[in-house]
C-alpha positions as CSV (number, residue, x, y, z in Angstrom):
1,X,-6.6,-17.6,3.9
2,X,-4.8,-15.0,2.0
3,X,-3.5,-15.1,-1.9
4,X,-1.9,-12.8,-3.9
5,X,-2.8,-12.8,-7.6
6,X,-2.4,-11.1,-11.2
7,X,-5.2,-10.6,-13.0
8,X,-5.0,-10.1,-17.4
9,X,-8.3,-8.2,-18.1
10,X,-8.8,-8.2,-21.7
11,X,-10.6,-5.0,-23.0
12,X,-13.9,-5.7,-23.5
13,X,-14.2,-6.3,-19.5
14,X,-11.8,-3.7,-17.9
15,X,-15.2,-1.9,-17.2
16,X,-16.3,-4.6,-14.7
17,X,-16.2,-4.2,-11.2
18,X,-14.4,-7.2,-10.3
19,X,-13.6,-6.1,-6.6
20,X,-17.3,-5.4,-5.7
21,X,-18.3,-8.6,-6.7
22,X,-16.0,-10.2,-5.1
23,X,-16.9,-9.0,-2.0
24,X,-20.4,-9.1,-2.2
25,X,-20.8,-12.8,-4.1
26,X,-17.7,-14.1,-2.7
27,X,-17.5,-12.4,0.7
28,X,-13.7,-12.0,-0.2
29,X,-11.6,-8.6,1.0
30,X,-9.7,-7.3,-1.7
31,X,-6.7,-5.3,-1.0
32,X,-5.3,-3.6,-4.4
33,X,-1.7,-3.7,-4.7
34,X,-1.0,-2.4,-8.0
35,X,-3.1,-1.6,-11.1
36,X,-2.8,-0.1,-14.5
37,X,-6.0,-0.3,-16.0
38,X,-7.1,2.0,-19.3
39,X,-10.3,1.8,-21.3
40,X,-10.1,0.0,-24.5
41,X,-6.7,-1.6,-23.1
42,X,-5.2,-4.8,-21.4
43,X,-5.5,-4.5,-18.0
44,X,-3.6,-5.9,-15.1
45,X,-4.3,-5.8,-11.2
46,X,-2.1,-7.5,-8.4
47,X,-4.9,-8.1,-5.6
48,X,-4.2,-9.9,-2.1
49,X,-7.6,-11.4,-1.3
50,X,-8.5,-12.8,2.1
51,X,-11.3,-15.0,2.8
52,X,-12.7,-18.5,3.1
53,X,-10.5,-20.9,0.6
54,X,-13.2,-22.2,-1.3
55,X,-14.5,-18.8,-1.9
56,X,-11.4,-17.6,-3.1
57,X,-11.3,-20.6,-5.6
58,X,-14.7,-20.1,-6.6
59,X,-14.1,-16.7,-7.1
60,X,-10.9,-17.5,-9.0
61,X,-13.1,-19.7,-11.5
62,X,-15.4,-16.8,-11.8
63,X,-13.4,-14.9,-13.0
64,X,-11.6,-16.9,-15.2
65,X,-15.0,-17.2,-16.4
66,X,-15.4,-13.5,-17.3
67,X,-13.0,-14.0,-19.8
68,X,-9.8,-12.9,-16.8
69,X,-6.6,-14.0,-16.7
70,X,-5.5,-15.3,-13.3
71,X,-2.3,-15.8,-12.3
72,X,-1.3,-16.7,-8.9
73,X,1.4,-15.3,-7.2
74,X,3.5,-17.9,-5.7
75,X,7.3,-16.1,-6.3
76,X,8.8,-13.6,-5.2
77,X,12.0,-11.2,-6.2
78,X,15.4,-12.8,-5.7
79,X,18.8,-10.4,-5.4
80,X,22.2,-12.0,-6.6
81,X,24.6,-9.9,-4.0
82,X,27.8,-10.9,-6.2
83,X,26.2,-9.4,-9.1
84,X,24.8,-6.2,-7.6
85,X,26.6,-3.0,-7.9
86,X,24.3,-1.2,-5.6
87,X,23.6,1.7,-8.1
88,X,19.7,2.2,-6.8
89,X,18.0,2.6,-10.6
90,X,16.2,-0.5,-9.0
91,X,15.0,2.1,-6.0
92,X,13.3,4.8,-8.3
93,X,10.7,2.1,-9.8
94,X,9.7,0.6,-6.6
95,X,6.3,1.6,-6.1
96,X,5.9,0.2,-2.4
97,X,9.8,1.2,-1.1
98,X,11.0,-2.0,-1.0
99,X,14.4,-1.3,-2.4
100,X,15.9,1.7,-1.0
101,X,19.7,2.5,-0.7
102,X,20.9,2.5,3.2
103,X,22.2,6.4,3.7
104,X,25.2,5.7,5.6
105,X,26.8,3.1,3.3
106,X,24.9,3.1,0.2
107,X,24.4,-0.2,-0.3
108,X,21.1,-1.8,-1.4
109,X,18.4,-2.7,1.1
110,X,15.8,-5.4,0.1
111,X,12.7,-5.2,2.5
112,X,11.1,-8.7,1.4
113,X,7.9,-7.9,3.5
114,X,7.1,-4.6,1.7
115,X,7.8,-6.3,-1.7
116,X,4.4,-7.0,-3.9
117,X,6.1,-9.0,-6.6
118,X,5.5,-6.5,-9.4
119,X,8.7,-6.8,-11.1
120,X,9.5,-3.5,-11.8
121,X,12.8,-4.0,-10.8
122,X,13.7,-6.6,-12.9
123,X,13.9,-5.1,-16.8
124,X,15.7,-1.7,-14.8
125,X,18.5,-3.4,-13.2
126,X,21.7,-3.1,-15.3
127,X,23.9,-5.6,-14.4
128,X,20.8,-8.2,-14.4
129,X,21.2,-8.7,-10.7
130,X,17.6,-9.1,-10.0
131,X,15.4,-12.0,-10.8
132,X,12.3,-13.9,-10.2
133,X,12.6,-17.0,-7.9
134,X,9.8,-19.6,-8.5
């Protein structure tokens, strides 16, 4: 079983180290997709855990536990073509290349399987093209 999730980390546990134990008390894989974490600062971390489904709840409660904010990430970024102007500002925040600009015709590419949801893209995009679909 795989989820993706964001996780809030309030400042006094940003120090933890939240993907060793949950790999070693939760025999969960952790694969980090984004984080911006700072000492004395709100943290945030987009993980896509795989394991066994009750461990990944139990895990989940754990860490709500801690004092974490979990989110689950069951959405994903939506384009409106009739609103899009293809101008690419969308391309330059993109951490994982999933909007790009094709070179022959400059038009905007969405690659949906690269995309981890981070929404970037979204506060960027001038004509308010992009969105989150729930």
């Amino acid at each position: 079983m795989r989820k993706r999730v964001i996780l809030t980390f309030p400042p006094a546990v940003v120090h933890m180290p939240v993907t060793y134990r949950l790999a070693k008390d939760f025999n969960i894989a952790s694969n980090i997709l984004r984080a911006q974490v700072a000492p004395d600062e709100v943290g945030k971390l987009v993980l896509e855990l795989s394991g066994d489904i009750d461990q990944i709840e139990a895990a989940l409660g754990w860490m709500r536990d801690q004092g974490i904010g979990v989110s689950l990430m069951g959405h994903e970024i939506a384009i409106d073509e009739n609103l899009c102007v293809h101008c690419g500002l969308c391309t330059g925040v993109c951490p994982t290349g999933a909007l790009s600009l094709q070179p022959e015709t400059f038009l905007l590419q969405f690659r949906r399987t690269k995309c981890i949801v981070c929404e970037q893209c979204i506060p960027v995009c001038p004509v308010e093209a992009i969105s989150i679909n729930l």
